[in-house]
N, C-alpha and C positions, 0 to 999 in steps of 0.2 A: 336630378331624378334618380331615384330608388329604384336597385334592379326588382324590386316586382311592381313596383307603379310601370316599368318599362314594359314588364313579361305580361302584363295587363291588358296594356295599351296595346302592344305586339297583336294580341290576342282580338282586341275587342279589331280593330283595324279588320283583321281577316276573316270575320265571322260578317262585318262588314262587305266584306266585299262579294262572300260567297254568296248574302244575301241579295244584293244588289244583283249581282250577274242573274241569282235563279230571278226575279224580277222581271230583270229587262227581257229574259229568253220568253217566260210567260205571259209577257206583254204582246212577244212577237208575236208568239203562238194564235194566242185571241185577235188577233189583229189581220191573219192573216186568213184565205178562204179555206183552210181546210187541207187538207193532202193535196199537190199539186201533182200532173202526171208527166210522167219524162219526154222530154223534148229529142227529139232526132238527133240534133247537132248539140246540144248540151247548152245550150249558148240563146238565151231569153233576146226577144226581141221584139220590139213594138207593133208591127206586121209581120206575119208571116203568110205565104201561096194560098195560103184557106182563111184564112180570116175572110168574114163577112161586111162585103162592101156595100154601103145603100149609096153611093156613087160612087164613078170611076170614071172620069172623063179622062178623053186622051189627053197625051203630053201635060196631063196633070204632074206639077211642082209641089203642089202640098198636100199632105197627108194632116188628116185630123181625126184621133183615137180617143176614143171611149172605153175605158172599162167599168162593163155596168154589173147592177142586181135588178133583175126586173120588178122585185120584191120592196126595192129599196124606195122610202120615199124622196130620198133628194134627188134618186134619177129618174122620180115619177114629174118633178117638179122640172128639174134640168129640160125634158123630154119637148116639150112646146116652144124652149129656145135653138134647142138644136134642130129640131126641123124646121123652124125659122133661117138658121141658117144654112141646111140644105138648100132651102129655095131662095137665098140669095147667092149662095155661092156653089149651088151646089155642079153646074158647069166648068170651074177652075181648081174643086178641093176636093180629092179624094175622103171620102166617110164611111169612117170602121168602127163598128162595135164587135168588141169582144166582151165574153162571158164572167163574171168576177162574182157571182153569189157568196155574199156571206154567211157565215154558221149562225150568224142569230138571227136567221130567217128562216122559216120553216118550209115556206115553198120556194123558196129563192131557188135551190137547184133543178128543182119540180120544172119551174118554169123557165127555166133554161134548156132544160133537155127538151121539154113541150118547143121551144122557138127552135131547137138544134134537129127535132124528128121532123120540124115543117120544111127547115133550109132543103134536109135532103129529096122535099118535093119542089125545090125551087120557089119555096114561099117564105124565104127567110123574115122577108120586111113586111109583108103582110101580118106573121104573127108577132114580128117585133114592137110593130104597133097596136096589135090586139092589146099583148101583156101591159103597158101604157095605160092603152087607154081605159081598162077595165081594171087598173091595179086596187081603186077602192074597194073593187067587190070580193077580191080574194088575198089580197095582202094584209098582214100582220094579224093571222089566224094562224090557230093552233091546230088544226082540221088539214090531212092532207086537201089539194086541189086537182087531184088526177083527173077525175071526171069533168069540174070545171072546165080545165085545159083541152080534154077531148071534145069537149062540146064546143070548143073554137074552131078546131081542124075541121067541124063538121060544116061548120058556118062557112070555113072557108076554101069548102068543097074537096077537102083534101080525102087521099085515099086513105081513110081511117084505119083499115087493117094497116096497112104500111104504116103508118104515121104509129097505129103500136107498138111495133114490131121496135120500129126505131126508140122510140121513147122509153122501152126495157133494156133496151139492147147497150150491154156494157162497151160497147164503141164509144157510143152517144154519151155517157160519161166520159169517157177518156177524152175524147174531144172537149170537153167542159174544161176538166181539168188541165187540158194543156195551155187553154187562156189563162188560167189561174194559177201555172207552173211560171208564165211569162213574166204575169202583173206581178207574181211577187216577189222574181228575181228583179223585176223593173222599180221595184219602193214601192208600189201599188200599195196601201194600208189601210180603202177605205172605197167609196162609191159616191158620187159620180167621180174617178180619177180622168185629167184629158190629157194627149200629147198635143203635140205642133212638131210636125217635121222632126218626130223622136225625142221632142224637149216636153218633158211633163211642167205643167200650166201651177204657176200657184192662182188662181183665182180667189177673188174677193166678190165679183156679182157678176152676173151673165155676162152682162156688155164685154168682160174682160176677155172670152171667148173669141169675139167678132175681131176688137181690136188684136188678139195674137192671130187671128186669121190674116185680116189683114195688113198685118205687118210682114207674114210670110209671105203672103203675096207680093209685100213692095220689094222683099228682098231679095223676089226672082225677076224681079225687073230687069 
């Protein structure tokens, strides 16, 4: 090899790679929810003391984590298997969803913050089932859904001043965002992601869900 076929190659190699790196960082980027907010202890973690439980039984052994987009249609689809397995397991496994809206949702944070102003009237699963069950009527529009969302709270008797109050109020983000600070120190890259007992699920079709449930179960046998 001729010293400029070498200074060439030298060359193309590290324009190569500069490329590559900017690539993979802008992959991250889009991949992930957006600004994430800082954590207390620095240190990401699958539950934390506020996370939102739709069960908690005692001397419950298993934990089973959700990071959703209410926005999202795989977790609109996911949504009728997990509360299936609510109600078969829902006495032995603890059940958490956190917040994870992605940027290429329009309302996805909308309605996170709308499920995050109900929690703090204690109607967290109430409206977490609303955004569900109602996601064809305001999901994948280009049209904020403010009013939609408030006309939920009204449905569901909540104190509407309050429930606005919350649903402005730069808490109620920060709170969003520290789900989203979690998921994406945790790989979180996408929705519906699940844990088991802190181990994220590669899943291939619902069933696969039940079977890591119950395999956690057997293994506190």
């Amino acid at each position: 090899m001729n010293p400029m076929t070498r200074i060439l190659l030298t060359v193309f190699v590290v324009i190569t790679a500069v490329i590559g790196a900017g690539v993979y960082f802008s992959s991250q980027d889009g991949g992930t929810a957006g600004a994430g907010g800082t954590q207390g202890d620095g240190e990401a973690q699958v539950v934390r003391e506020n996370s939102h439980r739709l069960s908690s039984p005692p001397d419950s052994d298993v934990t089973f984590v959700e990071f959703l987009d209410f926005e999202c249609e795989g977790c609109g689809a996911a949504f009728p298997a997990v509360e299936q397995l609510r109600a078969q397991y829902g006495q032995q496994v603890t059940f958490v969803a956190r917040y994870f809206p992605m940027p290429g949702h329009f309302n996805g944070e909308r309605a996170a913050r709308a499920v995050e102003a109900a929690a703090q009237q204690g109607q967290f699963e109430p409206m977490y089932k609303k955004m569900f069950e109602t996601q064809s009527q305001w999901g994948e529009q280009q049209v904020p859904a403010d009013e939609v969302f408030r006309g939920y709270a009204t449905e569901l008797g909540l104190d509407v001043a309050a429930w606005d109050e919350a649903y402005n109020a730069p808490a109620t983000l920060e709170r969003i965002k520290d789900d989203i600070a979690d998921g994406t120190a945790l790989g979180v890259q996408g929705t519906p992601t699940f844990f088991v007992n802190g181990k994220q699920l590669d899943i291939k079709t619902y069933a696969d869900l039940g079977a890591a449930i119950r395999n956690a179960l057997g293994q506190q046998k």
